[in-house]
N, CA, C and O of each residue as an XYZ file, in Angstrom:
368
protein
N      58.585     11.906     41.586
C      58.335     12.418     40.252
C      57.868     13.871     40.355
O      57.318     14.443     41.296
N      58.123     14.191     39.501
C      58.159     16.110     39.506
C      57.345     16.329     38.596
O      57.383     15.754     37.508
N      56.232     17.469     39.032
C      54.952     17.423     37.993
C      55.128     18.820     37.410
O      55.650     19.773     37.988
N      54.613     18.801     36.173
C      54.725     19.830     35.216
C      53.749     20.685     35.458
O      53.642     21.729     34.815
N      53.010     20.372     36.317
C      51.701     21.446     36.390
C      52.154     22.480     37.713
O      52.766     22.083     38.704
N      51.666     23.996     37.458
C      52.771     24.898     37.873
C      51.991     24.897     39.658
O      52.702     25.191     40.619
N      50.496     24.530     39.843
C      50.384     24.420     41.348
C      51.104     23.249     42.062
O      51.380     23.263     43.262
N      51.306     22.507     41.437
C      52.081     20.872     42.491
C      53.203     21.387     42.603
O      53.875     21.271     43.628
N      53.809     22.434     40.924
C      54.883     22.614     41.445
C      55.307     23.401     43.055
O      55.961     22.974     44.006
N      54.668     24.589     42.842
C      54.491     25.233     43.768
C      54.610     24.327     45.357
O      55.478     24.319     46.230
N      53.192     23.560     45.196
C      53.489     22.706     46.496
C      54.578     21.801     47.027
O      54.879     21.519     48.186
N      55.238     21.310     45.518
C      56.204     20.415     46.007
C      57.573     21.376     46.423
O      58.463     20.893     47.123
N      57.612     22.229     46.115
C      58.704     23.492     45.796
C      58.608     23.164     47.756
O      59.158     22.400     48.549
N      57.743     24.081     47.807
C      57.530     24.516     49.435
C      57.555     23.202     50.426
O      58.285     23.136     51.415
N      56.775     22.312     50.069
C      57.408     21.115     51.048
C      58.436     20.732     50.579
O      58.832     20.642     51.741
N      59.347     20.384     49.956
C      60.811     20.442     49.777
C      61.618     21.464     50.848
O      62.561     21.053     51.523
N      61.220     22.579     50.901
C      61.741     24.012     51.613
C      61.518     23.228     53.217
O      62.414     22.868     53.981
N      59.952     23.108     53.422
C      59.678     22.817     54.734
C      60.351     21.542     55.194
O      60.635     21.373     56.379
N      60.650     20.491     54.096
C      61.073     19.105     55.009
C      59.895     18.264     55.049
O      59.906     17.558     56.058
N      59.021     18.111     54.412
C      57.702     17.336     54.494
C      56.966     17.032     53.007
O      57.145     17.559     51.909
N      56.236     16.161     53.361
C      55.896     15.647     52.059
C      54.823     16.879     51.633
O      54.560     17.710     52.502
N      54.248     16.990     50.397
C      53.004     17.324     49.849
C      52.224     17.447     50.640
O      51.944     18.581     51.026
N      51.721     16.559     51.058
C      50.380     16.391     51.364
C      50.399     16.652     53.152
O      49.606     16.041     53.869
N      51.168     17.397     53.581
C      51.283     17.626     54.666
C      51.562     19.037     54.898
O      52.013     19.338     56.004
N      51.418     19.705     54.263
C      51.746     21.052     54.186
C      50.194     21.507     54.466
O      49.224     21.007     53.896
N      50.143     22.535     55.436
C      48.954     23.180     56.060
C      49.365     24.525     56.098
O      50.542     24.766     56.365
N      48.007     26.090     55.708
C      47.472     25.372     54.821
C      47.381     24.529     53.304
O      48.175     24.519     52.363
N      46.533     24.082     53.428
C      46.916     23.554     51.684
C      46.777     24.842     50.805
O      46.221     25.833     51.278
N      47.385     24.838     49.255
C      47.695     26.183     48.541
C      46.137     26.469     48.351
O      46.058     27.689     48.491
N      44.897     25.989     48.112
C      44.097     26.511     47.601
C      43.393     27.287     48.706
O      42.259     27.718     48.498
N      44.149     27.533     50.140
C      43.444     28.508     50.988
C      43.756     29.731     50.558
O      42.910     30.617     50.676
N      45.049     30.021     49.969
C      45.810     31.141     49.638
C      45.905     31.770     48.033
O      46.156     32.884     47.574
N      45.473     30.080     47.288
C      45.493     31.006     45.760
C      44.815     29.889     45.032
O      45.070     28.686     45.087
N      43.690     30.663     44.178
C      42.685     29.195     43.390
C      43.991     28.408     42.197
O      44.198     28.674     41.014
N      44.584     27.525     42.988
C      45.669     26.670     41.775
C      45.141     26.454     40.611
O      45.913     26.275     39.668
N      43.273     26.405     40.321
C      43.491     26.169     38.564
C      43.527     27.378     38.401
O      44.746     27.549     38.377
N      43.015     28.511     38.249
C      43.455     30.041     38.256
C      45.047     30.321     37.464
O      45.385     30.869     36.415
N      45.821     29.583     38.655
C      47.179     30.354     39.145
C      47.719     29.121     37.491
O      48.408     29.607     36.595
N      47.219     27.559     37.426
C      47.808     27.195     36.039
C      47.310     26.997     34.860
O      47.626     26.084     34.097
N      45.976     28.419     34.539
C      45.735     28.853     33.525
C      46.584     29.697     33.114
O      47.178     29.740     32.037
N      46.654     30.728     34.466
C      47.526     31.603     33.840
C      48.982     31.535     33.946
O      49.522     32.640     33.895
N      49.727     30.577     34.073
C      50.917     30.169     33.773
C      51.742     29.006     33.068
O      52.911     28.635     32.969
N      50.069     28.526     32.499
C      50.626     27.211     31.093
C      51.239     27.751     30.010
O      51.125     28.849     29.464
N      51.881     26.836     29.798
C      52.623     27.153     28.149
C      51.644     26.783     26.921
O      50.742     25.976     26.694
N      52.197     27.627     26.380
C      50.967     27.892     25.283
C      51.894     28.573     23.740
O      51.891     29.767     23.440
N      52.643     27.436     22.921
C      53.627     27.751     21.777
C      52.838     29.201     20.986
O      53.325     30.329     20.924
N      51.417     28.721     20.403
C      50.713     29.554     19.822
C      50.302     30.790     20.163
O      49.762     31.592     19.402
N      50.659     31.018     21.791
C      49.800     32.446     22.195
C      50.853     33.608     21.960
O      52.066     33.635     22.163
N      50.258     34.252     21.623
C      50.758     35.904     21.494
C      50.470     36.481     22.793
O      50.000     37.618     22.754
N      50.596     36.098     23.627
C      50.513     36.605     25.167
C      51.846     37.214     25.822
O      52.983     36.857     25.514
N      51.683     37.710     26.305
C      53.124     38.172     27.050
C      53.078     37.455     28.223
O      52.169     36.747     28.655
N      54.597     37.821     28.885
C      55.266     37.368     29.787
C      54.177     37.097     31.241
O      53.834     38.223     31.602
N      53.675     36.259     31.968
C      52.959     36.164     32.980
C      53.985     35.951     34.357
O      54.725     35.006     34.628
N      53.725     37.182     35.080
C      54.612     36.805     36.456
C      53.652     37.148     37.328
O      52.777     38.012     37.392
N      54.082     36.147     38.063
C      52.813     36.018     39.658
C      53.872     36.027     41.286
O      54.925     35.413     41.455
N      53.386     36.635     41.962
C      53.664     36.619     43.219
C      53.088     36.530     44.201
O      52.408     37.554     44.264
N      52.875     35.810     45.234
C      52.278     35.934     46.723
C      53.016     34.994     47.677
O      54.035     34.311     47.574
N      52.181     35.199     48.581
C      52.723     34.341     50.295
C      52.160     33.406     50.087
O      51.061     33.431     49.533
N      52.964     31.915     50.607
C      52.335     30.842     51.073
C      53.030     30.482     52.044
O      54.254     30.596     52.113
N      52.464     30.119     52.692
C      53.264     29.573     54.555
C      54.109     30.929     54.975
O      53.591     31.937     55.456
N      55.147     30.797     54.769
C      56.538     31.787     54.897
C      57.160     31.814     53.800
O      58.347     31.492     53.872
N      56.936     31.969     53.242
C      57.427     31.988     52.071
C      56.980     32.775     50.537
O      55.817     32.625     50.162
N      57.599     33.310     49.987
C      57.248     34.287     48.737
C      57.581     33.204     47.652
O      58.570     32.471     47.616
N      56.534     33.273     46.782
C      56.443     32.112     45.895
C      56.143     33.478     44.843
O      55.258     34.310     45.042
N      57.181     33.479     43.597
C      57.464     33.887     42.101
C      57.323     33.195     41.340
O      57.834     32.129     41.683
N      56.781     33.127     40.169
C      56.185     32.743     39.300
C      56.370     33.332     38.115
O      55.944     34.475     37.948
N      57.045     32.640     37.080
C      57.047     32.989     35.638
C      56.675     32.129     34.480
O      56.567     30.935     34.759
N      56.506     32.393     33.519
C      55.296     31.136     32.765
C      56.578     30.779     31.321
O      56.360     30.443     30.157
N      58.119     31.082     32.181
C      59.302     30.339     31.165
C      59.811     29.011     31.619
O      60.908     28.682     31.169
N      59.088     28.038     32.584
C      58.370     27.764     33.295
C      59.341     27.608     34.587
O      59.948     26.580     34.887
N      59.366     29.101     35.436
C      60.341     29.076     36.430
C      59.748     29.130     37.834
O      59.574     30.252     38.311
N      59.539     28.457     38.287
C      59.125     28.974     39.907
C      60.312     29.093     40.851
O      61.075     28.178     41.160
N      60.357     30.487     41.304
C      61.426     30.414     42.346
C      60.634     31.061     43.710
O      59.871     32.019     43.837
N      61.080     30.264     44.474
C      60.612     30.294     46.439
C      61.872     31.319     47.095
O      63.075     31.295     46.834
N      61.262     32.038     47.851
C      62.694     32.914     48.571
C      62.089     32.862     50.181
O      60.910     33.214     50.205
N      62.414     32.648     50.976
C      61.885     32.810     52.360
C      62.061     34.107     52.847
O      62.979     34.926     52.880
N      60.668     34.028     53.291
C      60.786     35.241     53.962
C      61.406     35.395     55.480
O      61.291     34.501     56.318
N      61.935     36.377     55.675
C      62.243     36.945     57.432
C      62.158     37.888     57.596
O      62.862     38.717     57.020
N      61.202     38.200     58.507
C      60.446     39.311     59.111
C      60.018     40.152     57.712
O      59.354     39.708     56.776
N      60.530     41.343     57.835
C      60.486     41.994     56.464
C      60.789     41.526     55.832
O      59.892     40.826     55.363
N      61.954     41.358     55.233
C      63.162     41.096     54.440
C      62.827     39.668     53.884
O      62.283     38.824     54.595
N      63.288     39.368     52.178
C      63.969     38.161     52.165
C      65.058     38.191     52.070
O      65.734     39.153     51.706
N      65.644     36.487     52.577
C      66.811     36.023     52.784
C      67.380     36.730     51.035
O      66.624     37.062     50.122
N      68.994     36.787     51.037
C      69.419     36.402     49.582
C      69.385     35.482     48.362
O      69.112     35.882     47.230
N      69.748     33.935     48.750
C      69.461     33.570     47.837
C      68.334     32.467     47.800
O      68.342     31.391     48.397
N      67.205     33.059     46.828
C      66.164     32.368     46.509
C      66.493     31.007     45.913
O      67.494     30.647     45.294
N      65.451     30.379     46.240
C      66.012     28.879     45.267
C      64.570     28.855     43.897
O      63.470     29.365     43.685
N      65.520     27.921     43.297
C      64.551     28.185     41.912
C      64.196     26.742     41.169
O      65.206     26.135     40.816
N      63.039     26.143     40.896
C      63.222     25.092     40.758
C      62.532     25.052     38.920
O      61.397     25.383     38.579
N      63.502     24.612     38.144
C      62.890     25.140     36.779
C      62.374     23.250     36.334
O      62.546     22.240     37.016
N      61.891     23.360     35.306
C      61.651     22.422     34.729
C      62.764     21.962     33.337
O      63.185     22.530     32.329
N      62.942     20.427     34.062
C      63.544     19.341     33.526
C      63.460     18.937     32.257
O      64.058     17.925     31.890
């Protein structure tokens, strides 16, 4: 089951990428970014007059994007560079 809340997403995004469950992914995301933080500021919210929220950082190897239309897309990183095509996992 695929959770609507944008840190699981995140986690499940990346263990999907890695080949491993959730809960096996080291470190866990909250070494790298406070997850209620990261899904305050990327809940949906019909009523807000807020603009567009986009977030970016590293987790594991990986560049984790963030947009609050509710898109998370993962791109791996190598060395410098990311690969071309990012994968994007939107909500259902």
């Amino acid at each position: 089951m695929v959770s609507h809340v944008t840190s699981h997403r995140v986690v499940e995004a990346v263990a999907w990428k890695e080949g491993v469950s959730p809960t096996e992914l080291s470190p866990p995301l909250f070494s790298v970014i406070d997850p209620e933080a990261l899904d305050t500021l990327v809940q949906e919210d019909a009523d807000s007059n807020t603009s567009q929220v986009e977030i970016e950082f590293t987790y594991l190897d990986y560049v984790v994007q963030i947009r609050n239309d509710p898109t998370v897309s993962i791109s791996v990183q190598d060395g410098d560079k990311s690969m071309e095509n990012p994968e994007s996992f939107s909500e259902q």
